[in-house]
C-alpha positions as CSV (number, residue, x, y, z in Angstrom):
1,X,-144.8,-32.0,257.4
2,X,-142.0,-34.7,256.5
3,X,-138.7,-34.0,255.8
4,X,-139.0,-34.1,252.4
5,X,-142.3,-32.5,251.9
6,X,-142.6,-29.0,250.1
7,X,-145.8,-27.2,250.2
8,X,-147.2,-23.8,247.9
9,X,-147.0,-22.4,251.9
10,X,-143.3,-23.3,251.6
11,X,-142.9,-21.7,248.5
12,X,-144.7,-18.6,250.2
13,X,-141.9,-18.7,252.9
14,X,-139.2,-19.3,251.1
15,X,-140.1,-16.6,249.0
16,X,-140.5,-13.5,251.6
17,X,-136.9,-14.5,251.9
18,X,-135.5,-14.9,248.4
19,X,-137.1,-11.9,247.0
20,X,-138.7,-10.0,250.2
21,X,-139.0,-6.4,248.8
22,X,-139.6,-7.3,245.1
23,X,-142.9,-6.8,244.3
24,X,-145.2,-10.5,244.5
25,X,-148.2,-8.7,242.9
26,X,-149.7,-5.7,241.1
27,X,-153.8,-5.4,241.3
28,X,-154.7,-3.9,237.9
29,X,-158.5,-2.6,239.3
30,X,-157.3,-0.7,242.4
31,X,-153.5,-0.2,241.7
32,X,-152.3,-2.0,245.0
33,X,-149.2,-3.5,245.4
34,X,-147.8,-6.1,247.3
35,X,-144.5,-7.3,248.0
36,X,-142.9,-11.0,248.9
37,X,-142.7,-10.6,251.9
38,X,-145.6,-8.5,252.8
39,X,-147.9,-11.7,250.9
40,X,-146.8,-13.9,253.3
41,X,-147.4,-11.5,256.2
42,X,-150.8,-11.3,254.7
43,X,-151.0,-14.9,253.9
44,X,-150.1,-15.7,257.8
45,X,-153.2,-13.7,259.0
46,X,-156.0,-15.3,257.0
47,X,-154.6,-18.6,257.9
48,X,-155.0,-17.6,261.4
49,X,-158.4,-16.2,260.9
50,X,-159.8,-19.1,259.1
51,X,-158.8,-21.5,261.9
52,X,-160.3,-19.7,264.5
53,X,-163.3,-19.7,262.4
54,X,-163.0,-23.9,262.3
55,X,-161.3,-24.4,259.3
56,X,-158.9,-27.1,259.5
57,X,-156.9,-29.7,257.4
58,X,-158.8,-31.1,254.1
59,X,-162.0,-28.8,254.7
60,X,-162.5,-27.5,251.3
61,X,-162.9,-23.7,250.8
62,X,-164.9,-22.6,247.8
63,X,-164.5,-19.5,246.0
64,X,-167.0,-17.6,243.4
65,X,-165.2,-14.5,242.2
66,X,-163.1,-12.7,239.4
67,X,-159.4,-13.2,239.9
68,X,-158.4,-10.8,242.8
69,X,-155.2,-10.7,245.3
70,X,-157.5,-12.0,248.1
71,X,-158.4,-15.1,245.8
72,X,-155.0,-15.9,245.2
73,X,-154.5,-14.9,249.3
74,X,-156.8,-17.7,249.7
75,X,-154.6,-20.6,248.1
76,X,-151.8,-19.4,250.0
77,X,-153.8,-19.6,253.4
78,X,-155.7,-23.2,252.9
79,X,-152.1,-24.6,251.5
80,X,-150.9,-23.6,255.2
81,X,-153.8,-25.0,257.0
82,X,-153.3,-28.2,254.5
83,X,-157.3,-27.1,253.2
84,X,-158.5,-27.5,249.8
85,X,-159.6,-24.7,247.8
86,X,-162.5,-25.4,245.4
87,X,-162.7,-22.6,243.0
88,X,-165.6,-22.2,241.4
89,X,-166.6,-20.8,237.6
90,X,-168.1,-18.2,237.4
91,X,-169.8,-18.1,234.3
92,X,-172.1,-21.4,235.3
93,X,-175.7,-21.5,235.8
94,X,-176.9,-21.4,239.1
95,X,-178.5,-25.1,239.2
96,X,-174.6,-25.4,237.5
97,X,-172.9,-23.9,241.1
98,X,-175.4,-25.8,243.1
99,X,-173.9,-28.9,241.9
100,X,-170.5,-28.0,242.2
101,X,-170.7,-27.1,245.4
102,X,-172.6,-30.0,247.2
103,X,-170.7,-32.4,245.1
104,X,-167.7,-31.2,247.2
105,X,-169.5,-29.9,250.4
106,X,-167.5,-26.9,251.2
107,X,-167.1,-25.5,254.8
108,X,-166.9,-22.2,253.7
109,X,-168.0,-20.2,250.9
110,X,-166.1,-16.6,249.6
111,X,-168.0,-14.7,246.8
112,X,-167.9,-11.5,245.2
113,X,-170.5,-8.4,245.4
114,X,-171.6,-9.6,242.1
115,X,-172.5,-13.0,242.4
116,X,-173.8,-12.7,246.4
117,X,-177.3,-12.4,244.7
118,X,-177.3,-15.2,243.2
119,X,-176.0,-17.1,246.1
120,X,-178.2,-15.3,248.2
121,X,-181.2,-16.9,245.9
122,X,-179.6,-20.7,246.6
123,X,-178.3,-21.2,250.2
124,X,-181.6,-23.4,251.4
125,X,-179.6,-25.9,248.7
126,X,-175.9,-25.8,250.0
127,X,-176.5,-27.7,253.6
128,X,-172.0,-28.1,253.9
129,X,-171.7,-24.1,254.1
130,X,-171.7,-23.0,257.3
131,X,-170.4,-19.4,257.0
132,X,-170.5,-17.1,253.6
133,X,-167.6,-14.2,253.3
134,X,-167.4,-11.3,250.8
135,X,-164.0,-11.9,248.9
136,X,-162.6,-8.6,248.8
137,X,-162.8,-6.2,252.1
138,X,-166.1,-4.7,253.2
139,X,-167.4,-5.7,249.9
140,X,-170.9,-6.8,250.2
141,X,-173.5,-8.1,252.5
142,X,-172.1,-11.1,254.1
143,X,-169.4,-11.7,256.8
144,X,-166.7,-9.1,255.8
145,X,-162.9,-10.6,254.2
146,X,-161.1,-8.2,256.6
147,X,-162.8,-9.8,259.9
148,X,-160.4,-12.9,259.3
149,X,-157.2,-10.2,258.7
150,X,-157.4,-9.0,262.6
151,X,-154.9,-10.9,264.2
152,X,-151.0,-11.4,264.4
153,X,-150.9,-14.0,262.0
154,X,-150.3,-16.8,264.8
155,X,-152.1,-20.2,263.3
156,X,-151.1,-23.2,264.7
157,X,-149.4,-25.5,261.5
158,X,-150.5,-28.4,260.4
159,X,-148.9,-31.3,259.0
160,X,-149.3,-30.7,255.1
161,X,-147.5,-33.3,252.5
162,X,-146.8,-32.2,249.1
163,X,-148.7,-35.3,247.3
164,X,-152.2,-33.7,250.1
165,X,-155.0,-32.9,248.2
166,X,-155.0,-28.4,247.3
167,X,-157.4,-27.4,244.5
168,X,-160.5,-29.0,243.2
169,X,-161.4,-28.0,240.1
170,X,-164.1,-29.3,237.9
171,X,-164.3,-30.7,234.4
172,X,-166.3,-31.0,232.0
173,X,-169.8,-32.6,232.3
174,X,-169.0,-37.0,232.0
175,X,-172.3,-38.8,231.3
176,X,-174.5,-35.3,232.3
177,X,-172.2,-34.5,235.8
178,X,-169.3,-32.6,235.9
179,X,-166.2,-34.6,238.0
180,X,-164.2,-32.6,240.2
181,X,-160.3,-33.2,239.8
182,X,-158.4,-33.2,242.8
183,X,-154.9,-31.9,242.4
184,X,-151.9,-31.8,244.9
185,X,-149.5,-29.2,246.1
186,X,-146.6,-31.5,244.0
187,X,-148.7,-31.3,241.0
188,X,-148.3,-27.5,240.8
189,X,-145.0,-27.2,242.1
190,X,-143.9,-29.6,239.7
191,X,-146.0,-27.8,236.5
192,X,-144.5,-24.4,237.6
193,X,-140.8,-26.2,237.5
194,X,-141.7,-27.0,233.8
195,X,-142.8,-24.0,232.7
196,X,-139.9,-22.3,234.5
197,X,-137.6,-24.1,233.0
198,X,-138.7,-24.2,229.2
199,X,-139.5,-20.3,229.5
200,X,-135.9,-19.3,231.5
201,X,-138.3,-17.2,234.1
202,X,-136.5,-15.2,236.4
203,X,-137.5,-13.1,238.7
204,X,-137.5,-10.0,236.2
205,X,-140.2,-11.8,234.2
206,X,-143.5,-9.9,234.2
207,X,-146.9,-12.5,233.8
208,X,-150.1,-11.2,233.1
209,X,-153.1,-13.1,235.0
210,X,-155.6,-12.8,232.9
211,X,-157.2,-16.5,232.9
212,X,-159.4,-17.1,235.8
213,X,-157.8,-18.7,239.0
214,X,-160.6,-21.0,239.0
215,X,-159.2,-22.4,235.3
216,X,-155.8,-25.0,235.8
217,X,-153.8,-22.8,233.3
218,X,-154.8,-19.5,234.7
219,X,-153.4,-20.9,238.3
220,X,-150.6,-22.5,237.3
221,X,-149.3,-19.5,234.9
222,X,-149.9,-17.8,238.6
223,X,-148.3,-20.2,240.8
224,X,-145.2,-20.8,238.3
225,X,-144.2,-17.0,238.0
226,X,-144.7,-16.7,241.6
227,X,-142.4,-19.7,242.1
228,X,-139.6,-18.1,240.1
229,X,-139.7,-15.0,242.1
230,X,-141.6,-12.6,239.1
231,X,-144.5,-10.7,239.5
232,X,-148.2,-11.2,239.1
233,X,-150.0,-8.4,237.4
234,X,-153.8,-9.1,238.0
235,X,-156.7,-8.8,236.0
236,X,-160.3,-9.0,237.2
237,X,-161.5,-10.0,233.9
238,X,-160.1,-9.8,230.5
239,X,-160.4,-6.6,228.7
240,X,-157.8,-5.8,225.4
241,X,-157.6,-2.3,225.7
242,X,-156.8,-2.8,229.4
243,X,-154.2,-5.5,228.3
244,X,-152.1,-3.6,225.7
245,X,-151.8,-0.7,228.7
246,X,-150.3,-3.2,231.2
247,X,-148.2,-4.7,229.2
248,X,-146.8,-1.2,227.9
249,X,-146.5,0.0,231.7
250,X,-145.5,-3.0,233.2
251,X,-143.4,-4.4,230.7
252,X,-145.1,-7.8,230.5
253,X,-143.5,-10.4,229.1
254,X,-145.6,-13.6,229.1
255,X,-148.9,-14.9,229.7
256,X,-151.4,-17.9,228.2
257,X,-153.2,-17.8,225.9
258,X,-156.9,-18.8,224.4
259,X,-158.6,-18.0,221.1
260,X,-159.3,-15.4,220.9
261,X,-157.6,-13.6,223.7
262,X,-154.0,-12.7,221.7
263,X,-156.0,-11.5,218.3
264,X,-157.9,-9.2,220.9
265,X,-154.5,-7.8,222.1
266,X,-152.8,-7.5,218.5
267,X,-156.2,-6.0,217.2
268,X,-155.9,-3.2,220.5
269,X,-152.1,-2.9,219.6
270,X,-153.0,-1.2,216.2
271,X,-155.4,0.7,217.6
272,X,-153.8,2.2,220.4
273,X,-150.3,2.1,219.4
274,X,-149.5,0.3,222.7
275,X,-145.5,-1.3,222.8
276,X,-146.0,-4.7,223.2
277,X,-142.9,-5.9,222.4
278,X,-142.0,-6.7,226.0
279,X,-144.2,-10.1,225.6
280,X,-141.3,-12.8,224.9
281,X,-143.0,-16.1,225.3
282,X,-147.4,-16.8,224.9
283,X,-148.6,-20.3,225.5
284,X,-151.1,-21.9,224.6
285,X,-153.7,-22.5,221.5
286,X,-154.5,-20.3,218.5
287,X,-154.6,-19.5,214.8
288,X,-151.6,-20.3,212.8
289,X,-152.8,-16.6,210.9
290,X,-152.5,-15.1,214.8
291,X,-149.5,-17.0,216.1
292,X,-147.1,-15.8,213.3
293,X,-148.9,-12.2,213.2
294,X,-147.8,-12.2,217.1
295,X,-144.5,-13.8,216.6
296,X,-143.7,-11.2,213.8
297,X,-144.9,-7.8,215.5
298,X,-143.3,-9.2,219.0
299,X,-140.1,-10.9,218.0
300,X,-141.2,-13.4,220.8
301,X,-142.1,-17.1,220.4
302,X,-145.3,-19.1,220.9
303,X,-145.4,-21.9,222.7
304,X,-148.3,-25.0,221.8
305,X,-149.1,-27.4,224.4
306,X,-151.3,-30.2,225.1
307,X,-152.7,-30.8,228.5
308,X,-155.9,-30.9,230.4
309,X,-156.8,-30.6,234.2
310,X,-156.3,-33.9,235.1
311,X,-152.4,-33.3,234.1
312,X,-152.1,-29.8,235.8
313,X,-152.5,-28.7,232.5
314,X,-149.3,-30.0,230.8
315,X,-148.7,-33.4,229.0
316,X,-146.6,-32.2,225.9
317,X,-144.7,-28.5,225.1
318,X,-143.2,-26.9,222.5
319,X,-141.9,-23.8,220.3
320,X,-144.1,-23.4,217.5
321,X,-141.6,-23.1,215.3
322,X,-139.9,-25.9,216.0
323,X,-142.9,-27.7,214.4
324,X,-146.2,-25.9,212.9
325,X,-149.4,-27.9,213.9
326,X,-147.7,-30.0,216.5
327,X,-148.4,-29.8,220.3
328,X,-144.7,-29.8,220.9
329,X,-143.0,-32.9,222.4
330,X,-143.3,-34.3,225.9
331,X,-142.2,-32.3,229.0
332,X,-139.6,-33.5,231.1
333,X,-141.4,-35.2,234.1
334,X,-143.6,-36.4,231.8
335,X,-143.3,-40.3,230.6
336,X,-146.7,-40.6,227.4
337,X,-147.6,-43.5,225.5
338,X,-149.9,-44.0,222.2
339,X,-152.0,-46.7,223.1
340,X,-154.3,-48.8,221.3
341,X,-158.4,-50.1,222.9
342,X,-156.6,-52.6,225.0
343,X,-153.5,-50.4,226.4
344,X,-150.9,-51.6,224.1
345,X,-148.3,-49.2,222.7
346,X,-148.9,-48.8,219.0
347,X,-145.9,-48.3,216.3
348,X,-144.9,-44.3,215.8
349,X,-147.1,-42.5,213.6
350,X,-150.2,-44.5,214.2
351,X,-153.1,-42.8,216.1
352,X,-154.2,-44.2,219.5
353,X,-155.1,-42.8,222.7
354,X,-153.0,-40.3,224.6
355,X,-151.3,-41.9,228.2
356,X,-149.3,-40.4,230.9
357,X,-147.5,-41.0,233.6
358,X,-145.6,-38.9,236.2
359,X,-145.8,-36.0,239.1
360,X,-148.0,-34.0,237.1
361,X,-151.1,-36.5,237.4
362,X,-154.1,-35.3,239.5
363,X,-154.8,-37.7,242.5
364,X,-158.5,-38.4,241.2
365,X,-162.1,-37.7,240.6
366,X,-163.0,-36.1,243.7
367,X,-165.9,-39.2,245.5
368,X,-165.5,-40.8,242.2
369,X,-163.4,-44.3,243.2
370,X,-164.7,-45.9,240.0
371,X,-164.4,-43.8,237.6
372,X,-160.6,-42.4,239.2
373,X,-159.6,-46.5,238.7
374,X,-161.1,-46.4,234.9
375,X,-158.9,-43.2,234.5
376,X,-155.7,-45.0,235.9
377,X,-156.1,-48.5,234.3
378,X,-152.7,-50.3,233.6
379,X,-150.7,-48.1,236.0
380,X,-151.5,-45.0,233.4
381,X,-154.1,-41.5,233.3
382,X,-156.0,-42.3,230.1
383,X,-156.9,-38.4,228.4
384,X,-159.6,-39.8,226.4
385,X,-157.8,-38.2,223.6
386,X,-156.4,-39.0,220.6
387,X,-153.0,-38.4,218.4
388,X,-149.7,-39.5,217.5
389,X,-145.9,-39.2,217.2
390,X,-144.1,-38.3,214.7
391,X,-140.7,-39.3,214.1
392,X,-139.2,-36.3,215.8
393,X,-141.2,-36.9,218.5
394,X,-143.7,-34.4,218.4
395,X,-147.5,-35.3,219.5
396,X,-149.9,-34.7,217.1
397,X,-153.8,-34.3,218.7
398,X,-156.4,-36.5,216.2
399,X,-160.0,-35.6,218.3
400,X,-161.3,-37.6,221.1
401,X,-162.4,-40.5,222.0
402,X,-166.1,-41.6,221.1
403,X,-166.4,-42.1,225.0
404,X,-165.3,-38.8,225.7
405,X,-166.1,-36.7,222.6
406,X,-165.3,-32.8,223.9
407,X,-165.7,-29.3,222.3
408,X,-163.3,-26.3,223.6
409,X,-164.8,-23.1,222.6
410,X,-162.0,-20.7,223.8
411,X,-160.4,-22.6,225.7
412,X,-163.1,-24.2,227.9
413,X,-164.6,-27.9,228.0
414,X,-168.1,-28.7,226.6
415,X,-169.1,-32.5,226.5
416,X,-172.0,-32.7,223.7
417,X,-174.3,-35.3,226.4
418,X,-174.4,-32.0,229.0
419,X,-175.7,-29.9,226.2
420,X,-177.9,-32.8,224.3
421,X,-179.6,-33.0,227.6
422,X,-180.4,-29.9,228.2
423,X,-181.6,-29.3,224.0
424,X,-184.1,-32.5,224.4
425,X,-185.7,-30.9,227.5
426,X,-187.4,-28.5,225.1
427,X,-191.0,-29.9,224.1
428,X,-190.7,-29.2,220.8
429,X,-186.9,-31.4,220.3
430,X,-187.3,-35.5,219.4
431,X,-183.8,-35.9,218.2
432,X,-180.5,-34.1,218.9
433,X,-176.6,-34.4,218.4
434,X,-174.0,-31.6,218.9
435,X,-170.1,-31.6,218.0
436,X,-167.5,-29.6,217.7
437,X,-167.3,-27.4,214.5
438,X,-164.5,-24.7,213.2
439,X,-165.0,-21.1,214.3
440,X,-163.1,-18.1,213.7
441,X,-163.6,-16.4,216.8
442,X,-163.6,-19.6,219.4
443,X,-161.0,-21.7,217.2
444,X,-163.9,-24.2,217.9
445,X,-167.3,-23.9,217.8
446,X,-170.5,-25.6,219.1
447,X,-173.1,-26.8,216.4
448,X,-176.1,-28.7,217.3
449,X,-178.0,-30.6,214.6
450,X,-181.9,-31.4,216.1
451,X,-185.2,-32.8,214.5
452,X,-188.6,-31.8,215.5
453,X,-191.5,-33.4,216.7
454,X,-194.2,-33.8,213.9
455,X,-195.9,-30.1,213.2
456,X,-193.3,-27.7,215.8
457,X,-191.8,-25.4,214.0
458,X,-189.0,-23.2,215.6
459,X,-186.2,-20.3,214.9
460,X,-182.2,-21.8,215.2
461,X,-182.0,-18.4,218.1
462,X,-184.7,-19.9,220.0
463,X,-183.1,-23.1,220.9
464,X,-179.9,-21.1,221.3
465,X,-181.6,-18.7,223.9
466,X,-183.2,-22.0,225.6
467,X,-179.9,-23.5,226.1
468,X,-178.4,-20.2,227.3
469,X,-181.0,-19.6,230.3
470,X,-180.5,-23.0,231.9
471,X,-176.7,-23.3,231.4
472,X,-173.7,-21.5,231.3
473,X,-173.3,-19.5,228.4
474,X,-170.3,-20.6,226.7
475,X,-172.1,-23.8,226.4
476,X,-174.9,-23.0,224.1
477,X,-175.0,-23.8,220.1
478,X,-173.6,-20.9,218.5
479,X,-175.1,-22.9,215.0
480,X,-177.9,-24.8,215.0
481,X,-179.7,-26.6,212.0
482,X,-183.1,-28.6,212.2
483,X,-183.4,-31.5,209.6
484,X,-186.2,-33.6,209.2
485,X,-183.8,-36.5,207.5
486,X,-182.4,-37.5,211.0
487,X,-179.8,-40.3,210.3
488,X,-180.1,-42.9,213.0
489,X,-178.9,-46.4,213.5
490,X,-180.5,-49.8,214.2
491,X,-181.6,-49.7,217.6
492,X,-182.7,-46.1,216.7
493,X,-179.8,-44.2,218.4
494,X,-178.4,-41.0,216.3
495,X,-175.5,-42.0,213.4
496,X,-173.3,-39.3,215.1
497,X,-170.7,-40.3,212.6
498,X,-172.7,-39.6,209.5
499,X,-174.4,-36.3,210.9
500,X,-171.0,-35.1,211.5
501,X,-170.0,-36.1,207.8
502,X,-173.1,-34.6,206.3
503,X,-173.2,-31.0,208.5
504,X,-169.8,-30.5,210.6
505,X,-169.0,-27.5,209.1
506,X,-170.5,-24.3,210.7
């Protein structure tokens, strides 16, 4: 470790000392409680464990599991063994997790009770793993979490930079294969100095982790409250009546936020009665109807964003307020450009495609040189998106990019190839294109428009229940509509352009 290297295990240490007794992190399932200092002790013996069991600097780590103390236990351990933990979602198919896994050939694999089936039914396919662990103590059938806590927490340290590789996680499906995003300690150190700094945490704040840990804003909400010294109160998975009790008893006071995850809480808060006027400050993407409804039962403010995984989640930040619609204005650290097809900067107000540069950039496409120097041509990360500044200097998202066209039903990333594939697998399917279409619930929903092969006849639920059994669910069509007018161009290809005109509503 250089001199001027500072690692999420440095933040660990320096933490036990800051804030020692203050309490690091509440576990909503099991009421357990863990303070600063007591994390790190904690922290310090699964480090020692997992080297003794042959894990050692930039072995990856992967994790299959609801959000948990020992998962976040797990970051802290690999970032003091200079490992890299690749976190992995839950809600994919198996053939999904398969790929996920090999394409980043973990050492080790840590998976809850629930899921150990399922792995169970796949290890003949994962040749890297060499030893499977429940992820919460004598929880399951395989080698038990608490075997690698027996020890005095005396690891030998390794030499861990801030710009080394720490978390893995994967994007959306490119071309039909999901790319796995390597991202360094600096990144989220750096993200969590943002969102410290435009959200005044202290260490009185109160975040609610209710976005997996395997999702880049569900981490780094983690990592930055942790970093200003507040606590973590943990859910295993979402639930709104749960929500609205912990904010109440804990006094919570900020947390992120996806359609529809903050009309689920105001919806529980008139049914219960629950005070949730402790919550000062939600980020993230929603309603305008929700957002002011929020703003005015709350007093507290909403913050938009724009960001993706690639950016640690953060590329532009904002108050609502300050500008309705917008996606705020650029964070501090962070230098973007509009640029036009051949990476020129075009005049304010005109649309082109969303650069960056700074120390929030990932470090590449985990095995993926080429497509890592596409993604960093002229000296900038290239989102694939599309928008524009206005003369305040707020950003303004217009869509995507034809190349990289993306749907984000709650908050999640669905390319239309991955789920075109899988529709024109059915025998019954000659001709298929899906988009992105409004949705109440999901802010964004998933349409797919097919034609049949001469004579097959089929129900919309049936292709819907087709894609659902051989991916993960949030990725199948919640509207689907067979025509027999297919528009297509020359060569024969699909006229995306005027499908979408003709039937992009839902």
């Amino acid at each position: 470790m250089g001199l001027y290297d500072f690692t999420f295990y440095d933040l660990i240490h320096r933490n036990a000392i800051s804030f020692n007794d203050a309490e690091a992190w509440f576990e909503a399932d099991d009421n357990r409680s863990v303070t600063f200092s007591r994390f790190k002790h904690m922290v310090d013996r699964l480090a020692s464990g997992l080297q003794r069991s042959g894990i050692k600097k930039g072995d990856r780590i992967g994790v299959l599991g609801k959000n948990s103390l020992e998962y976040f236990l797990l970051y802290g351990a690999a970032a003091a063994l200079g490992a890299i933990i690749l976190p992995i979602n839950w809600r994919l198919s198996a053939g999904e997790i398969i790929f996920n896994l090999n394409d980043c050939a973990p050492a080790a694999l840590f998976v809850d009770t629930e899921f150990q089936e399922l792995v169970n039914g796949i290890k003949d396919k994962l040749p890297s793993v060499k030893k499977y662990y429940t992820l919460k103590p004598g929880d399951g059938n395989f080698i038990d979490f608490d075997s690698l806590m027996n020890n005095r927490g005396d690891f030998e340290a390794e030499d861990v930079s801030n710009d080394d590789g720490f978390v893995i996680i994967h994007t959306a499906a490119v071309a039909g294969r999901p790319r796995g995003a390597l991202l360094s300690h600096g990144n989220f150190l750096c993200a969590g100095l943002h969102l410290n700094y435009c959200f005044n945490l202290t260490s009185q704040d109160v975040h609610l982790n209710l976005l997996p840990l395997f999702h880049v804003g569900g981490f780094f909400m983690a990592t930055n409250s942790f970093q200003a010294g507040a606590l973590n109160v943990n859910m295993s998975k979402f639930d709104a009546q749960k929500a609205v009790e912990l904010i109440q008893e804990k006094k919570v006071s900020l947390f992120f936020d996806f359609s529809p995850i903050l009309a689920s809480i105001l919806e529980a808060h008139e049914q219960t009665g629950k005070d949730i006027k402790s919550v000062r400050a939600v980020m993230g993407l929603d309603t305008p109807e929700t957002i002011e409804k929020y703003q005015k039962v709350t007093g507290g403010t909403f913050y938009s964003i724009y960001g993706q995984t690639e950016t640690t989640g953060l590329v532009t930040l904002g108050r609502y307020n300050d500008r309705p619609g917008s996606a705020g204005k650029m964070v501090p650290l962070g230098e973007v450009r509009i640029v036009d097809d051949y990476g020129h900067s075009v005049r304010m107000g005109q649309v082109g495609e969303i650069t960056m540069k700074g120390p929030l950039i990932f470090k590449g496409y985990w095995n993926l040189p080429e497509d890592t120097a596409y993604t960093f041509r002229e000296g900038r990360h290239h989102t694939g998106d599309l928008g524009r500044f206005d003369e305040h200097g707020f950003l303004w998202f217009s869509g995507r990019k034809a190349e990289k066209e993306l749907i984000k039903p709650g908050g999640e990333n669905v390319y239309p190839a991955e789920v075109e594939k899988v529709i024109l697998q059915h025998p019954s399917v000659e001709k298929a294109v899906v988009f992105g279409v409004p949705d109440p619930k999901w802010k964004e929903g998933i349409k797919a428009v097919c034609r049949l092969k001469a004579g097959e006849t089929m129900e919309p639920q049936a292709l819907i229940k087709f894609v659902g059994e051989r991916m993960a669910s949030y990725k199948k069509p919640q509207y689907v509509k067979f025509i027999t007018d297919f528009p297509c161009l020359e060569d024969g290809s699909p006229d995306r352009a005027k499908i979408k005109e003709l039937y992009g509503s839902s």
